[in-house]
Wavefront OBJ file of the C-alpha trace (Angstrom):
o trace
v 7.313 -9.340 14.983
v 6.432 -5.600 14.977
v 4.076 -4.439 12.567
v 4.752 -1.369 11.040
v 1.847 1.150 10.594
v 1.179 3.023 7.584
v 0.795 6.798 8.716
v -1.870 7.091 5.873
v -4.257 4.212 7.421
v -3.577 6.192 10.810
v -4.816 9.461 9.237
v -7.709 8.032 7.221
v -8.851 6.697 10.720
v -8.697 9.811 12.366
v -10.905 11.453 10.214
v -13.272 8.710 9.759
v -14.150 9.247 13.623
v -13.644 12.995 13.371
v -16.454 12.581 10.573
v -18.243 10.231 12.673
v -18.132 12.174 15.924
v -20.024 15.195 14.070
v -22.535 13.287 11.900
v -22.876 10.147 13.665
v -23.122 6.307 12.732
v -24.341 5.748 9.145
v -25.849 2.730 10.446
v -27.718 4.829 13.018
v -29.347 7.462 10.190
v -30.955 5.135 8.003
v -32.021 7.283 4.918
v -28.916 9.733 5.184
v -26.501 9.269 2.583
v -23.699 11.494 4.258
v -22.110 7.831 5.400
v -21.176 6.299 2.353
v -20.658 9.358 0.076
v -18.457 10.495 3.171
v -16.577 7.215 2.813
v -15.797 7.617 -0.607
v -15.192 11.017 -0.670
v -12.257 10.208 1.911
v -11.722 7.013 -0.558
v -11.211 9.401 -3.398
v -8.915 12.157 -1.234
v -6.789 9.243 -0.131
v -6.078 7.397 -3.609
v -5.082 11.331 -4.496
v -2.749 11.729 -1.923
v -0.841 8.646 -3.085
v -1.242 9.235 -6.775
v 0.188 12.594 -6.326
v 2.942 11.376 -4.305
v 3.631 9.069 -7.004
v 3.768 11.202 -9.644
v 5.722 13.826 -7.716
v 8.575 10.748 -8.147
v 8.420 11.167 -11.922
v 8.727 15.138 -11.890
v 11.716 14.694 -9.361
v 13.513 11.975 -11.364
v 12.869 15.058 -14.329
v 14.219 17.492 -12.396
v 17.115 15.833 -11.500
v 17.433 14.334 -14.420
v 20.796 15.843 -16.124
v 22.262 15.653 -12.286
v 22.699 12.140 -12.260
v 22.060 11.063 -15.559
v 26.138 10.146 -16.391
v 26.015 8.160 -12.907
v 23.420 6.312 -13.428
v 24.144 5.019 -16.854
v 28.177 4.286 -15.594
v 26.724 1.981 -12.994
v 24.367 0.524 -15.202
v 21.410 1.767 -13.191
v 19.984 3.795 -15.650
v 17.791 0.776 -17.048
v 16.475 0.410 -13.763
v 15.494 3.890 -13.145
v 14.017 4.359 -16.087
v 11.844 1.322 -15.879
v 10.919 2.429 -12.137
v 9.946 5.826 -13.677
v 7.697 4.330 -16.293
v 5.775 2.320 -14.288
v 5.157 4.729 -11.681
v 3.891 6.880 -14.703
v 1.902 3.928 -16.371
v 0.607 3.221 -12.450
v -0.498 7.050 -12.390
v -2.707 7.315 -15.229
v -4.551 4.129 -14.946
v -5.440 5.523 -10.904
v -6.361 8.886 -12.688
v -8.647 7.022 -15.382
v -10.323 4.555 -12.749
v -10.767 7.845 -10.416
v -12.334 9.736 -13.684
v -14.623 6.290 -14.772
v -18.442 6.881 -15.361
v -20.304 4.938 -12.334
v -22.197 2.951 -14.252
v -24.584 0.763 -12.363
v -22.464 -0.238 -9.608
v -23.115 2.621 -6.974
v -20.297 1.256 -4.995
v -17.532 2.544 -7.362
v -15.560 4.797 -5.534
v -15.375 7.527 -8.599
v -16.083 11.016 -9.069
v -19.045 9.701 -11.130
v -20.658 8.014 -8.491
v -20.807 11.144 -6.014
v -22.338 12.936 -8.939
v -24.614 10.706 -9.028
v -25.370 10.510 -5.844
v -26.047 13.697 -5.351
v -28.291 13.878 -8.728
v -31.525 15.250 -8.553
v -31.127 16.474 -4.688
v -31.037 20.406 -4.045
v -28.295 21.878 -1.845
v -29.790 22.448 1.512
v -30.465 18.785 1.198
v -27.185 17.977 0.616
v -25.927 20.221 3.008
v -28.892 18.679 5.864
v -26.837 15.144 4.602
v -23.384 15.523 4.814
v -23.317 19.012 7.722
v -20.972 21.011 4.915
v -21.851 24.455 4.435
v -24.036 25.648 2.146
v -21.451 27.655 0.279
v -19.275 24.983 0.109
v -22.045 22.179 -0.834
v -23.077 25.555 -3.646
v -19.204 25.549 -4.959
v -18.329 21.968 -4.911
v -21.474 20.510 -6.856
v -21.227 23.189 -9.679
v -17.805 22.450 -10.095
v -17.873 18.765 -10.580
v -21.518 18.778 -12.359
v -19.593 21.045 -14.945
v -16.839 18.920 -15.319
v -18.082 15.318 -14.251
v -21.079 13.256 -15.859
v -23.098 10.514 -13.754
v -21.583 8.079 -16.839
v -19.436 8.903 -19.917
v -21.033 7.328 -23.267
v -22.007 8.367 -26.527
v -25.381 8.912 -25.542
v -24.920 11.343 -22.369
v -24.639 14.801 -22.031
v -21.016 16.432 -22.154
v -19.997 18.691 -19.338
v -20.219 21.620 -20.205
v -16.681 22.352 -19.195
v -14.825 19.663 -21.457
v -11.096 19.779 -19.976
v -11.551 16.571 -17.554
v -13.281 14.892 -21.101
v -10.703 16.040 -23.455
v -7.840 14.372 -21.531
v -9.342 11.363 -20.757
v -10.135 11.389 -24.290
v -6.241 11.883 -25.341
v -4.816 9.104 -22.843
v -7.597 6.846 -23.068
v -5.629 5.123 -25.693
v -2.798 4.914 -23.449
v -5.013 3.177 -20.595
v -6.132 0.812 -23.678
v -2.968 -0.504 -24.322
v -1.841 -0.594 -20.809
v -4.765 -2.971 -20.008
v -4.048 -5.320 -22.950
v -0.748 -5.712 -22.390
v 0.578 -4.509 -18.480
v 3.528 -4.675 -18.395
v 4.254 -2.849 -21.667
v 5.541 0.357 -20.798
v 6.044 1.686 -24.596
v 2.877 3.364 -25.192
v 4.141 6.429 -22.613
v 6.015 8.685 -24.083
v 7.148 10.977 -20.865
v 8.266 13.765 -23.224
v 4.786 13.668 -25.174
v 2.507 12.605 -22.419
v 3.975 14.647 -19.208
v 1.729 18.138 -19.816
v -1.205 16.229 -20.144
v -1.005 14.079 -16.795
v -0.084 17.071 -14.964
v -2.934 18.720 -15.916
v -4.913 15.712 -15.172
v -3.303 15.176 -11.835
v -4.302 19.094 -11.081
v -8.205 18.616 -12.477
v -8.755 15.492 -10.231
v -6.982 16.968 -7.123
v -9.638 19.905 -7.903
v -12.267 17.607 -8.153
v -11.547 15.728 -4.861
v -11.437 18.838 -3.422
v -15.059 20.194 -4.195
v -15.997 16.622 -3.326
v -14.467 16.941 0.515
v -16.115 20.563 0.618
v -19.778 18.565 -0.794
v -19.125 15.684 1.400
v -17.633 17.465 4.804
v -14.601 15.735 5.323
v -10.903 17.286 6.058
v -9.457 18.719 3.062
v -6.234 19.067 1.749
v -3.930 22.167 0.881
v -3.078 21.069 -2.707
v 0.188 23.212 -3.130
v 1.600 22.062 0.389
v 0.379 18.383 -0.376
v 2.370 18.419 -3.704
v 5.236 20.351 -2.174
v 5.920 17.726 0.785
v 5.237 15.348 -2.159
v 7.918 16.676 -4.426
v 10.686 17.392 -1.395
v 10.187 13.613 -0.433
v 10.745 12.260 -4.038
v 13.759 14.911 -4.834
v 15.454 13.225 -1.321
v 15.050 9.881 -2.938
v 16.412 10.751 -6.057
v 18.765 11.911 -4.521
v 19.954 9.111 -2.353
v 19.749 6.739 -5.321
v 22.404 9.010 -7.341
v 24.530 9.385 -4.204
v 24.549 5.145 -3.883
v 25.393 4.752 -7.805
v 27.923 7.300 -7.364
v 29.494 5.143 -4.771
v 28.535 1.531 -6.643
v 31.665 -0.104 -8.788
v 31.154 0.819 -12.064
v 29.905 -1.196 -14.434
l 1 2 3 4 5 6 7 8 9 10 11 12 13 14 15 16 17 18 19 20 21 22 23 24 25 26 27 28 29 30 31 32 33 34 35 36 37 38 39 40 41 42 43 44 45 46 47 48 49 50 51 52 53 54 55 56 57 58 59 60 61 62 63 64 65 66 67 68 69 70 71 72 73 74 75 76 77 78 79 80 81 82 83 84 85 86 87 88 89 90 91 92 93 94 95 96 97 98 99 100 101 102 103 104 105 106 107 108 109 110 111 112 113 114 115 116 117 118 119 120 121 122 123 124 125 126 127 128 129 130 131 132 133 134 135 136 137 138 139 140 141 142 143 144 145 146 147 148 149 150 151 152 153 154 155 156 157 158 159 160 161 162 163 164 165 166 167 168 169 170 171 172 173 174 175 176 177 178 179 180 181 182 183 184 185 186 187 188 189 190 191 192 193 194 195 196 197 198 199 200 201 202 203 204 205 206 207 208 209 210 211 212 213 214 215 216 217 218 219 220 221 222 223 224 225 226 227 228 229 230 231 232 233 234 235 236 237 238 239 240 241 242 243 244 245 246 247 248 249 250 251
């Protein structure tokens, strides 16, 4: 049997040994940190590019929404969409709020935290002498997610001093409370109520990830053609499940 390849895992490869052909074999620079915080940095990039791409399905289904609405419900796949749609939702902002967790003590959480962290207390040409980014970039990237992004979030620890990343975590966290009490409850999204604040929280982390690939060193991302492709892909889909329904027996 064939097995089919995941273009993702082929393009996470590719830069793993376009990183590695520039900075070398962690393993070979013991004391560096580049490796690791390289690793999750492409960690991080990666879980973005499938969180937008997942979310990109809930705008489309939006969009498209009064299109195919009368279809769907004649063919009795409305329930069904609107299930898929929540849980894609639900399955968004618990990524975004594992992404956005506080490192704790386990430095092998692959959060925004932890490359804060890791990075805490070093200056930027030793960052950039670690990880080969520019100095510019290394200058850019670290203020923007130390202004936004604390080592852990707690009572006790400082708040950035740029508090949009906080104040939606803050405002879904209840959400992510419920969801994790009871999974496969899907009532505790509202779409109408809670689509402005995911979307901004979907644009904050992509801008985090992105100062943490200039930090780090590794192949970025063009966030408007990334979401773009993303959209275009879940409109087509969209559309090819209203086009089947349409051609379904009713119900």
């Amino acid at each position: 049997m064939s097995k089919i390849i995941d273009k993702r895992d082929i393009q996470e490869s590719l830069d793993r040994a376009a990183w590695l052909s520039v900075h070398g074999s962690p393993e070979d620079k013991q004391g560096r940190s580049g490796g690791s915080v390289a690793d999750t940095a492409m960690r991080l990039r990666n879980e973005m590019r499938i969180v937008t791409a997942n979310w990109a399905m809930v705008e489309a289904f939006n969009a498209k929404f009064e299109a195919f609405r009368d279809d769907l419900v004649v063919h009795a796949a409305w329930q069904a969409a609107k299930f898929s749609v929540r849980a894609v939702a639900r399955d968004t902002i618990m990524t975004l709020m594992r992404l956005t967790d506080g490192s704790g003590s386990k430095h092998e959480l692959q959060t925004f935290s932890a490359i804060v962290g890791a990075f805490d207390g070093k200056t930027p040409l030793e960052i950039v002498r670690a990880t080969g980014a520019t100095e510019a970039g290394v200058q850019y990237g670290l203020a923007f997610l130390r202004e936004r992004v604390p080592m852990r979030w707690g009572k006790n620890e400082d708040v950035p001093s740029n508090r949009e990343l906080t104040d939606i975590r803050e405002t879904l966290r209840p959400i992510r409370d419920r969801l994790i009490a009871h999974a496969m409850v899907h009532t505790s999204i509202d779409l109408r109520r809670d689509m402005p604040q995911v979307r901004a929280f979907l644009r904050i982390t992509a801008e985090l990830s992105d100062a943490v690939c200039l930090v780090c060193n590794v192949p970025r991302d063009d966030l408007q053609a990334r979401w773009d492709a993303a959209f275009d892909e879940a409109t087509r889909f969209w559309e090819i499940v209203a086009a089947g329904s349409r051609n379904s027996p009713k119900a």
